[in-house]
C-alpha angles and dihedrals in degrees: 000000000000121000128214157131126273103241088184150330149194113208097194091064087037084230132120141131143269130209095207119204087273096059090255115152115219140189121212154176129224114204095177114090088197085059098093100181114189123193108266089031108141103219140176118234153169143215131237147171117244121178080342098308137108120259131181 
């Protein structure tokens, strides 16, 4: 599992992005509506392959 802080979200289109421990900035997509992410939040994530693309 990767760790890192929440940078933004928007929480109507359910995407944001993530600056992981390695300075990596991510963009994700969170598919769990009892999941609130706030900017700052420090989470814990993983990456997956979705229609052969990344997804994290």
């Amino acid at each position: 599992m990767r760790k890192g802080i929440v940078l933004s979200y928007n929480k109507d289109v359910k995407y944001g992005f993530i600056r992981d421990l390695n300075g990596q900035k991510i963009r994700f997509y969170n598919d769990d509506n009892l999941v609130i992410l706030n900017v700052g939040d420090f989470v814990q994530f993983a990456i997956g392959v979705v229609k052969n693309r990344p997804l994290q």
